[in-house]
C-alpha positions as CSV (number, residue, x, y, z in Angstrom):
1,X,-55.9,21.2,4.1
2,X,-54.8,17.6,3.3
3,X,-52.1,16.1,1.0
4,X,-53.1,13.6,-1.1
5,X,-51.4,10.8,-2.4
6,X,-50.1,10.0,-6.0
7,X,-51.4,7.2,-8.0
8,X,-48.0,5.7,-8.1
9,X,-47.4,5.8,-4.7
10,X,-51.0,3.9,-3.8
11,X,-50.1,1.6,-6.6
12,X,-46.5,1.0,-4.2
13,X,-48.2,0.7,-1.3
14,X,-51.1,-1.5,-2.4
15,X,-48.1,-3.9,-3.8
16,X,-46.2,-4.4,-0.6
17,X,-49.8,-5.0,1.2
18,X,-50.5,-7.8,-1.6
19,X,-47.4,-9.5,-1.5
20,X,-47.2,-9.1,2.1
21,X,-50.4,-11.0,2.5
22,X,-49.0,-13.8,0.0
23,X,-51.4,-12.4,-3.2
24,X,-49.2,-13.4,-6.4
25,X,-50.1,-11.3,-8.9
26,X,-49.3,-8.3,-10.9
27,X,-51.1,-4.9,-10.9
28,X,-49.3,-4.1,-14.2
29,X,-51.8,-6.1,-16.3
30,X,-55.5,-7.6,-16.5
31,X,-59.6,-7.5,-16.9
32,X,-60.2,-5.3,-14.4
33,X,-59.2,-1.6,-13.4
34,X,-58.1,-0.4,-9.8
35,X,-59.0,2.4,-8.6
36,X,-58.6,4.5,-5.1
37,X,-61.2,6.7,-4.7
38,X,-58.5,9.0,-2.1
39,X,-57.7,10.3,-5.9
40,X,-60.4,9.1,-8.0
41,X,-57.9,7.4,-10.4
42,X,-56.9,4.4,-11.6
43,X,-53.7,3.1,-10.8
44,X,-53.3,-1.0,-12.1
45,X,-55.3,-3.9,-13.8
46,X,-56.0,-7.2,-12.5
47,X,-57.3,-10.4,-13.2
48,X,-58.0,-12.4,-16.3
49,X,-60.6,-12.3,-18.8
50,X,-63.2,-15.0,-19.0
51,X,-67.3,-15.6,-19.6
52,X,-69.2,-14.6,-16.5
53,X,-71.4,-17.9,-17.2
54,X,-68.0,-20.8,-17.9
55,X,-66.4,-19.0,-14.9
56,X,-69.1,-19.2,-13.0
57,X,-69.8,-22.9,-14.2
58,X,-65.5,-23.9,-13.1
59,X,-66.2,-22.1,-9.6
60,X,-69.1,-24.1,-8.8
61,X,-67.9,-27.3,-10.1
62,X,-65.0,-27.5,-8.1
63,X,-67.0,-26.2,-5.0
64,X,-69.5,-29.3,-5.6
65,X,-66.3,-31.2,-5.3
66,X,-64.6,-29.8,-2.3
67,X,-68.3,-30.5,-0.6
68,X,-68.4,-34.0,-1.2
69,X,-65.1,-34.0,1.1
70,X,-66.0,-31.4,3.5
71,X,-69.9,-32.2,4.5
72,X,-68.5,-35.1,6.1
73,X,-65.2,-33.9,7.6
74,X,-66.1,-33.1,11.6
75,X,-67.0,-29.3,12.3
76,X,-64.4,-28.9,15.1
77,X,-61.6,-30.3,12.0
78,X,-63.7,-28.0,9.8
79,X,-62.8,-24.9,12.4
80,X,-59.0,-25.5,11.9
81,X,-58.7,-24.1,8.5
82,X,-60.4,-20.5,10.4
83,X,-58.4,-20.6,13.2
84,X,-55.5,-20.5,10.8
85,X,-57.3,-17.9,8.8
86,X,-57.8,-15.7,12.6
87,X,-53.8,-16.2,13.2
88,X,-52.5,-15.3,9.5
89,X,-55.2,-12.2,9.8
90,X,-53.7,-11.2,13.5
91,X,-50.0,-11.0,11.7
92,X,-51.7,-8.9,8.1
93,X,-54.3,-6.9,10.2
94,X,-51.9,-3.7,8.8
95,X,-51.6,-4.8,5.4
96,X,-55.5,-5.8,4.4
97,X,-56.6,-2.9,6.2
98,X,-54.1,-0.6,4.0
99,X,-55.7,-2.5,1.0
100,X,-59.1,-1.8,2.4
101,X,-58.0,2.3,3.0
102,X,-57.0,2.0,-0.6
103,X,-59.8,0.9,-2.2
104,X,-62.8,1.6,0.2
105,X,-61.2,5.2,1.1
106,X,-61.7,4.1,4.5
107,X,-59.8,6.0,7.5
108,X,-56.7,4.1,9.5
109,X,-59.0,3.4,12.6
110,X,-61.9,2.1,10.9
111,X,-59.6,-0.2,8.0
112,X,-58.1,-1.5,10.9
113,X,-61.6,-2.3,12.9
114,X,-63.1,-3.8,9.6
115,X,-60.2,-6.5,9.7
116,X,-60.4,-7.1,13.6
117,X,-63.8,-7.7,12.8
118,X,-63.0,-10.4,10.5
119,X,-60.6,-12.1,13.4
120,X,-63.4,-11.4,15.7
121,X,-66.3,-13.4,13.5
122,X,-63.3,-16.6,12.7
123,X,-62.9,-16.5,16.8
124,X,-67.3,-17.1,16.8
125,X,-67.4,-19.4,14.3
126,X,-64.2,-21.6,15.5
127,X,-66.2,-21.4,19.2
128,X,-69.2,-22.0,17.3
129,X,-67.4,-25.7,15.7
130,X,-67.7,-27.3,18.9
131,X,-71.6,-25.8,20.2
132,X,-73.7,-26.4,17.1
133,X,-76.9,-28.9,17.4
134,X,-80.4,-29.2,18.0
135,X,-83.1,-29.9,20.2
136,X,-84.0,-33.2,21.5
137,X,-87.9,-33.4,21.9
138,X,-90.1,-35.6,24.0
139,X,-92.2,-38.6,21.2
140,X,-95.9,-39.3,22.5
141,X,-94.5,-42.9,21.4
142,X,-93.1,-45.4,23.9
143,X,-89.5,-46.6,23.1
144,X,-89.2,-43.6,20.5
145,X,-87.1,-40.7,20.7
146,X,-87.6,-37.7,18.4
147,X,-84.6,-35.0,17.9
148,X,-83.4,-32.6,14.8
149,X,-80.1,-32.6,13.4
150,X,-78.2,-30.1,10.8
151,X,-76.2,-30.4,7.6
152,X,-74.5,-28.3,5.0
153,X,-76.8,-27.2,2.2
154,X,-74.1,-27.4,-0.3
155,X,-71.9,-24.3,-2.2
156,X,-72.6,-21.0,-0.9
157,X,-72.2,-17.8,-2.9
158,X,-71.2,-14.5,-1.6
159,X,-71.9,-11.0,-3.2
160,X,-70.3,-8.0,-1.4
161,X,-70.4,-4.6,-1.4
162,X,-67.3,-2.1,-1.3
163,X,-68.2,-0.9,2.0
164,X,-67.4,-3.5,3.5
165,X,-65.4,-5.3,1.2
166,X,-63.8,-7.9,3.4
167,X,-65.8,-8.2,6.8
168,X,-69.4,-9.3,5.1
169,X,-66.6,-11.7,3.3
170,X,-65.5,-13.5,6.4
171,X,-69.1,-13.2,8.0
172,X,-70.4,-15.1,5.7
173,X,-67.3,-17.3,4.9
174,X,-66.2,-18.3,8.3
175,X,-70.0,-19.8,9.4
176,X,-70.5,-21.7,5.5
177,X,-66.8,-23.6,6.2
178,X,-67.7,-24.9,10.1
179,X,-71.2,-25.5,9.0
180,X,-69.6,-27.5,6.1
181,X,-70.5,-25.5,3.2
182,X,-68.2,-24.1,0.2
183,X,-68.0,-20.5,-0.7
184,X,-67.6,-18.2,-4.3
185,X,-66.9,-15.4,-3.4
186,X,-68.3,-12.1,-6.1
187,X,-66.5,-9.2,-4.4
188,X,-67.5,-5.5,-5.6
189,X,-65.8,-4.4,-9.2
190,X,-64.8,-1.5,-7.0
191,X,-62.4,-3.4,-4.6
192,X,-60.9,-6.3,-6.2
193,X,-57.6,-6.0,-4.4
194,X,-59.0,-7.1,-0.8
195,X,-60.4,-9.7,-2.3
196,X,-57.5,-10.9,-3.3
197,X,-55.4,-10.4,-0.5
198,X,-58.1,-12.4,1.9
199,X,-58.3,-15.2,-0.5
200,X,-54.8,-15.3,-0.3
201,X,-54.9,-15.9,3.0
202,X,-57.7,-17.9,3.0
203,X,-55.3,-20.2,0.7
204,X,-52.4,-20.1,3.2
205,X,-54.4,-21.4,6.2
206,X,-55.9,-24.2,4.1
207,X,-53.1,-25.1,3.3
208,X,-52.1,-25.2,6.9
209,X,-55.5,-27.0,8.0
210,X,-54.8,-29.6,4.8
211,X,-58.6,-28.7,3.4
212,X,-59.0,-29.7,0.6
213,X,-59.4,-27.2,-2.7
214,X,-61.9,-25.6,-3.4
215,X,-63.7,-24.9,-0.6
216,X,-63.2,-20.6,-1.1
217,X,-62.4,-19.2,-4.5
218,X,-63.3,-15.5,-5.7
219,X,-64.8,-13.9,-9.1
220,X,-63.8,-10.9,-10.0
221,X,-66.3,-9.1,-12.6
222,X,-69.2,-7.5,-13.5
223,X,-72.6,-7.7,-12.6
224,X,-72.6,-10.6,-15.2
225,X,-71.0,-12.9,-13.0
226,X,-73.0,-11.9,-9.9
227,X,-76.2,-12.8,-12.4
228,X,-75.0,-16.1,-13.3
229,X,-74.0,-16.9,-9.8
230,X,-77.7,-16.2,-8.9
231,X,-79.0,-18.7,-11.5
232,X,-76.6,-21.6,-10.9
233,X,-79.1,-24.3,-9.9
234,X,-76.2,-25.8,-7.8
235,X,-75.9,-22.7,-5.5
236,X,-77.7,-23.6,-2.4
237,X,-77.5,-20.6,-1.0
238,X,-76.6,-16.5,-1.9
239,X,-76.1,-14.3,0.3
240,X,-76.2,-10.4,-1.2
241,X,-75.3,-7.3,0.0
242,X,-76.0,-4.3,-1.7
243,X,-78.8,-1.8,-2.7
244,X,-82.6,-2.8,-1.8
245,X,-83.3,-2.7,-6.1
246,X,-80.5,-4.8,-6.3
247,X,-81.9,-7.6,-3.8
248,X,-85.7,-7.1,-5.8
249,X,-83.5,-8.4,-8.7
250,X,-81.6,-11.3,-6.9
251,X,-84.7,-12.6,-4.6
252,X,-87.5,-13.6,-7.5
253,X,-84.0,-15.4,-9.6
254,X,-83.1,-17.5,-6.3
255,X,-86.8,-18.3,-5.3
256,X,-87.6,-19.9,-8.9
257,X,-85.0,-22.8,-8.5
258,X,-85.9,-22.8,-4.7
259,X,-82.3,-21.6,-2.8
260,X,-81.9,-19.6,-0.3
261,X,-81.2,-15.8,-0.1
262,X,-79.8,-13.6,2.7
263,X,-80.3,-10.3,1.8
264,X,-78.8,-7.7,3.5
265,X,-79.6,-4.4,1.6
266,X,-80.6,-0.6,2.2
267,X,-81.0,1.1,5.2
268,X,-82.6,4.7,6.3
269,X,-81.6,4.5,10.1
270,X,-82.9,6.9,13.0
271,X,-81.9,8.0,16.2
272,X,-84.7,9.6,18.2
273,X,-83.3,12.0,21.2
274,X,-85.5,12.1,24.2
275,X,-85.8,15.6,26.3
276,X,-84.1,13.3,29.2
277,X,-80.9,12.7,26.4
278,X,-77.2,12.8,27.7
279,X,-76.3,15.2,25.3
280,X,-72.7,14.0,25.6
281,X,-73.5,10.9,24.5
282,X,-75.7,11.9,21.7
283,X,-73.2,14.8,19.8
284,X,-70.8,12.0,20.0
285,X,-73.0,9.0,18.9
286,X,-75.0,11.2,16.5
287,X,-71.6,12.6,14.8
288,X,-69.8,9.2,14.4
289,X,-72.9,7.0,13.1
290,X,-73.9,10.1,10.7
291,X,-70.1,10.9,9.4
292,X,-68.4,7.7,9.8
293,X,-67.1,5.8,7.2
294,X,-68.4,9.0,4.7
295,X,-72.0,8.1,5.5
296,X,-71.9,4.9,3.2
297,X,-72.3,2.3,6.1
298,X,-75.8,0.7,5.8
299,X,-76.2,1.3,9.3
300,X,-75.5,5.4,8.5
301,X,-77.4,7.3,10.7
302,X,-79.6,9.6,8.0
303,X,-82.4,10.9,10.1
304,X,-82.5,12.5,14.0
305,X,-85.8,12.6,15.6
306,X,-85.5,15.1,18.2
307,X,-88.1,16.6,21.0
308,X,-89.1,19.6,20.1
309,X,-87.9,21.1,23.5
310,X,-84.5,20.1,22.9
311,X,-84.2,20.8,18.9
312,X,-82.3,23.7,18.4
313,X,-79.8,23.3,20.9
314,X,-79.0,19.5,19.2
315,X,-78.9,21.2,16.0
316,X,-76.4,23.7,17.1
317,X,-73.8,21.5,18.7
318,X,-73.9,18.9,15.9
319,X,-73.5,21.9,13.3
320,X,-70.1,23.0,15.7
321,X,-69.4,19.2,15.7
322,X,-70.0,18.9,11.9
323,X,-67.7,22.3,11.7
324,X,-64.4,20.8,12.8
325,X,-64.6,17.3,11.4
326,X,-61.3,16.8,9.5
327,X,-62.2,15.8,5.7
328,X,-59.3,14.2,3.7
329,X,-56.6,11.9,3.3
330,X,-57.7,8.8,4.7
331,X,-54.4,7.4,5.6
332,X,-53.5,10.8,7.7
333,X,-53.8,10.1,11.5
334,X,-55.8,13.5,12.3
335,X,-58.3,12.8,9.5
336,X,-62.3,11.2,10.5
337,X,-63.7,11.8,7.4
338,X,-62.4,10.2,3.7
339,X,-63.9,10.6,0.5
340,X,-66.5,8.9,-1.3
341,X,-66.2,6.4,-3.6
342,X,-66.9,8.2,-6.7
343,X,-67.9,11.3,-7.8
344,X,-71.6,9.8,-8.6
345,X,-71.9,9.6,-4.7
346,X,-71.2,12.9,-4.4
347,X,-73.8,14.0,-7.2
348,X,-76.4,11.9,-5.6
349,X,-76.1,13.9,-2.6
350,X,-76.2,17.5,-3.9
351,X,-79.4,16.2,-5.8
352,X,-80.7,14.8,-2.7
353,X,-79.7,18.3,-0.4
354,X,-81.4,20.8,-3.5
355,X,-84.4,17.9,-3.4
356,X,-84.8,18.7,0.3
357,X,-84.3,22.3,0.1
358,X,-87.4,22.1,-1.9
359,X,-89.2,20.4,0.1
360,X,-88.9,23.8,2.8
361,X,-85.7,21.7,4.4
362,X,-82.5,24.4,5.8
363,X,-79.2,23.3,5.3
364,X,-77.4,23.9,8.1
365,X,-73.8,22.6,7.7
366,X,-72.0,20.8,5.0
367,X,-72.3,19.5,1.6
368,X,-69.8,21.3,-0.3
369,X,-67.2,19.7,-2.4
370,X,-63.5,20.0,-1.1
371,X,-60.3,19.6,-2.8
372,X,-61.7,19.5,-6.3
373,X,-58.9,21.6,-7.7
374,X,-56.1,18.9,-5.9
375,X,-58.1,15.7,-7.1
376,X,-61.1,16.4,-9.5
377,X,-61.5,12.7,-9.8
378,X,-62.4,12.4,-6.4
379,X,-65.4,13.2,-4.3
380,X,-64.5,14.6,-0.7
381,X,-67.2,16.8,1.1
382,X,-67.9,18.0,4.2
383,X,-71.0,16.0,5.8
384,X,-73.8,17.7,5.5
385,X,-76.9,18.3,8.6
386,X,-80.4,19.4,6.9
387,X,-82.7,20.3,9.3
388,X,-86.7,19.4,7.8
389,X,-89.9,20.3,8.8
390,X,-91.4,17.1,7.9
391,X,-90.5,13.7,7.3
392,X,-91.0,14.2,2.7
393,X,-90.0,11.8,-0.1
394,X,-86.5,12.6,-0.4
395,X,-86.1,11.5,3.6
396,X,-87.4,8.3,3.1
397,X,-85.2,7.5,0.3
398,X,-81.7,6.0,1.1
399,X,-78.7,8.6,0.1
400,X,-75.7,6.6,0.7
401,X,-73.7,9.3,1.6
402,X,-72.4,12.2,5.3
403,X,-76.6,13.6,4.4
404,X,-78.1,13.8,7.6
405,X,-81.9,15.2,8.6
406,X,-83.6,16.5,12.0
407,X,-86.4,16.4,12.3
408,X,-88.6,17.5,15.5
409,X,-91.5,15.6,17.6
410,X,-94.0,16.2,20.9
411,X,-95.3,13.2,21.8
412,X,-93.1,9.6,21.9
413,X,-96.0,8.0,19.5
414,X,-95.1,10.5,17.2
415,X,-91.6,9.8,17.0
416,X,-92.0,6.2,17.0
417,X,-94.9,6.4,13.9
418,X,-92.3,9.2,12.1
419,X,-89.0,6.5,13.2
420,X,-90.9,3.4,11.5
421,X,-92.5,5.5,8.2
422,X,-89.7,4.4,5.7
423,X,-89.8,1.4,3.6
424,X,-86.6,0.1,5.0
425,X,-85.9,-1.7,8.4
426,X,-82.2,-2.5,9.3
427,X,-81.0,-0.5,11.8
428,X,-82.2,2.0,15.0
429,X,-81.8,4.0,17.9
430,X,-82.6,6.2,21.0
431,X,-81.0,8.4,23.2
432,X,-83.1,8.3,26.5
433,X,-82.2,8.0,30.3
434,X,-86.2,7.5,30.3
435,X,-86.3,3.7,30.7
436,X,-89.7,3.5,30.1
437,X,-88.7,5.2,26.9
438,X,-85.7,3.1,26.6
439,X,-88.0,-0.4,26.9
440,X,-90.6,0.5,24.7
441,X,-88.7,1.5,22.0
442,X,-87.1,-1.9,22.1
443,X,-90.7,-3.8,22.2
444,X,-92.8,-5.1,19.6
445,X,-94.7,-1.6,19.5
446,X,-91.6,0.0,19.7
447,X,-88.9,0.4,16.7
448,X,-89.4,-2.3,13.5
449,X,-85.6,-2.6,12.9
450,X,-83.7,-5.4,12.9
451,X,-81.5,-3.7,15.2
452,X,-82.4,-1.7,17.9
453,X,-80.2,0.3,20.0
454,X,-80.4,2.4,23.3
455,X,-78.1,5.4,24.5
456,X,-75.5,4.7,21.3
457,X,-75.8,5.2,17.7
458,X,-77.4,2.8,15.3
459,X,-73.8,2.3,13.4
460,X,-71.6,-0.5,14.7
461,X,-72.1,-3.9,15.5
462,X,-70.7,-6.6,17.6
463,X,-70.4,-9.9,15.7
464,X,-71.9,-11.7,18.9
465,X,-75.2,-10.4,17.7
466,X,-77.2,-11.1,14.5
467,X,-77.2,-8.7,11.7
468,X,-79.6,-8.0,9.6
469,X,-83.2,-6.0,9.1
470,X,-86.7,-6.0,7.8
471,X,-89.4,-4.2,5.3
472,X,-86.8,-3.9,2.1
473,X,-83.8,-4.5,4.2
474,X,-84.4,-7.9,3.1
475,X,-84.9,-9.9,6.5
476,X,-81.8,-11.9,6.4
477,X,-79.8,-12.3,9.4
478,X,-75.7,-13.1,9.4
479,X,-72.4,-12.9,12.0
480,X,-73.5,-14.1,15.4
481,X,-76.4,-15.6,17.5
482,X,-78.3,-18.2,15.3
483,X,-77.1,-17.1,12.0
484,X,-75.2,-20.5,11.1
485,X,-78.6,-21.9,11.0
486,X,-78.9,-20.3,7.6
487,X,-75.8,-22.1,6.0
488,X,-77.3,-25.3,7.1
489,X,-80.6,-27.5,6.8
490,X,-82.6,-29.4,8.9
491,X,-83.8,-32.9,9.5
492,X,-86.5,-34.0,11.9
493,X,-85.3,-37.5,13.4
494,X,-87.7,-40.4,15.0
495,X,-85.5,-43.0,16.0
496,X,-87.4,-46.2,17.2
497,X,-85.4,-48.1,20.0
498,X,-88.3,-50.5,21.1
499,X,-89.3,-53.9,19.4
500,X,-93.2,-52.5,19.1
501,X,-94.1,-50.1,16.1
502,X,-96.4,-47.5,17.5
503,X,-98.0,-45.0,15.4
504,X,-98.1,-41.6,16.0
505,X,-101.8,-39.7,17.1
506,X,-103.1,-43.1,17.7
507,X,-103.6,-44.7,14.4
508,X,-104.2,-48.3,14.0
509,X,-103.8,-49.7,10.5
510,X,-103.4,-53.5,10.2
């Protein structure tokens, strides 16, 4: 059993976080309701009123004018205002994450690893300041030399989900300011109160850095103001997370005035299990990228592709696993599982486990609503395992909630043809001490993820890497590696140093 909250006491606490983290505002009053899905209610209002297109229309004006400054301002001065936004974000790391428990129903542990994630990507990116720059490339030309450079693109706007609802934020945010870019920030309707709190401490550290205004400001709203941030001709780049429908809407908008999109939308991730699997590894990897977070991570692990040889004896230990997870409170220390976000969530995935049952699938564990009597506003439920006998319809769709399938195969082709027969690409795994196995699952033949993964779950990723997948994941990349490259453009230099004037393949014109 768990003891939930009151809506007063969440409104208290979500206060003292705000305030804490230098937010000046009141939760007494405004546009837009907030809500905690822990009870499903609404506990304050924030924000004022104003036209999703003249709010949109201030945003990026003011952005076009911070730019003007900060395009030419040096990246390593750039890095400053982040290395002030890492420190003010080491001393709040308790107080956003609380915000982020609150409003994404997230558990202690992973509120608290979604904000060291956003200290983690400022530490890249202030790194980052100091190593950007292209290639230098031998000219055919005598006396010539030929290199690339990079510059900001120009205002950059940022639509998040409430999954994440501040570490897509700062992956995004932290690059676009050392790369010299501004940001507009269109948070989810659904967590408008970490929003606020990182803009406000976004705010402190540029005021510490002395950048000039501007350069980060948030919308809250509607999808109204996430369309008319898509349209603004003066957006040179959006980056969108969200559902794949929702990117099919933003990509066609973007490419008519010719931006740029990152799109970082749905995923339908696999593990496959080997007969050579560490089964230690796997219950534990298996439980934590299928249950985590409530199953609405985008790197969720939603189907297990298991040997034959080795099926029922997986299916039995993650049903035990499954068994004892502790569903509830989110802000209790012996709880792993919290609620999801509404009670549409939880519909989706009752329709999606009767969908499967008719499609010959056995539901082995889970799936039943809990504490409805305590908190009928909100949606807790024990994650569910559904063991199918092929991979149908309903498997290949995305069901952003604790739904997981097994599956079986006999031969590693099969697996890899039943891992890459969904329409989405983002992320992947295997569980193999085969490292023949291990290699080609990891080769062009092999998975056709964005992220592929060996002997650990697909969920959770480093920032050092780059994120992103394929098919209608969207195929944009952000957080580590290369990824700045997509904040910035480039320009192909031939700088002539001689007094002759050479043409290039040879020509001669007189």
């Amino acid at each position: 059993m768990t003891t939930l909250p009151t809506s007063a006491s969440l409104s208290a606490l979500a206060a003292s976080a705000l305030s804490a983290c230098g937010a000046d505002l009141s939760l007494a009053s405004g546009a837009h309701a907030v809500r905690s899905p822990i009870t499903g209610l609404q506990f304050g209002q924030v924000g004022a009123e104003m036209g999703a297109a003249d709010a949109v229309d201030q945003a990026v004006g003011r952005a076009t004018e911070a730019f003007a400054i900060w395009r030419t301002t040096p990246a390593p001065r750039r890095a400053e205002v982040v290395r002030h936004l890492a420190d003010l974000l080491r001393a709040h790391i308790g107080d956003l994450a609380t915000l982020v428990s609150i409003e994404a129903g997230k558990i202690r542990s992973e509120a608290l690893g979604e904000v060291q994630e956003m200290i983690d990507i400022c530490d890249f990116a202030v790194g980052l300041s100091r190593t950007m720059g292209g290639h230098t490339m031998s000219s055919e030309r005598p006396g010539h030399r030929l290199m690339e450079t990079w510059h900001p693109i120009g205002p950059v706007g940022v639509i998040s989900a409430f999954n994440f609802p501040v570490a897509v934020w700062s992956w995004n945010t932290t690059l676009a300011l050392v790369c010299g870019n501004p940001v507009i920030w269109k948070p989810s309707n659904l967590t408008p109160l970490t929003a606020l709190a990182s803009q406000a401490l976004y705010e402190r550290a540029a005021q510490r850095a002395g950048a000039p205004a501007g350069l980060s400001q948030v919308l809250l709203g509607g999808a109204d103001v996430g369309a008319a941030l898509v349209a603004h001709p003066a957006v040179a780049l959006i980056s969108a997370t969200g559902s794949t429908a929702m990117g099919a809407r933003v990509a066609p908008v973007v490419a008519s005035r010719f931006g740029r999109v990152i799109l970082e939308l749905g995923g339908n991730n696999a593990a496959i299990v080997a007969p050579s699997a560490d089964f230690e590894l796997v219950v534990r990897g298996v439980t934590f990228s299928a249950a985590g977070t409530a199953g609405q991570r985008c790197t969720t692990l939603r189907r297990v592709i298991v040997h034959s040889s080795r099926h029922d004896e997986l299916v039995e230990r993650l049903a035990a696993a499954y068994a004892s997870l502790p569903v509830g409170n989110p802000f209790e220390s012996t709880t792993l599982v919290g609620p999801l976000i509404t009670t549409a969530a939880f519909d989706k995935m009752s329709s999606a486990i009767a969908a499967a049952r008719a499609d010959g699938g056995q539901l082995v564990v889970g799936g039943e609503r809990l504490y409805a009597d305590d908190a009928p506003d909100a949606a807790y439920t024990r994650p569910a395992i559904v063991t199918m006998p092929a991979q149908t319809a309903i498997v290949a769709e995305e069901t952003f909630a604790p739904l997981l399938y097994v599956m079986r195969y006999d031969t590693f082709d099969e697996a890899i043809a039943l891992h890459n027969d969904v329409p989405q690409g983002l992320a992947s795994s295997i569980f193999t001490t085969d490292v023949r196995e291990a290699e080609r699952f990891c080769a062009s033949d092999g998975s056709d993820c964005g992220i592929a993964n060996v002997n650990i779950g697909p969920s959770g990723a480093e920032i050092g890497g780059a994120f992103g997948g394929e098919k209608t994941t969207g195929g944009g990349r952000e957080s580590g590696s290369d990824a700045w490259k997509a904040y910035m453009r480039r320009a192909t230099n031939t700088v002539n140093y001689s007094n002759e004037l050479p043409l290039a393949q040879g020509v001669e014109f007189v």
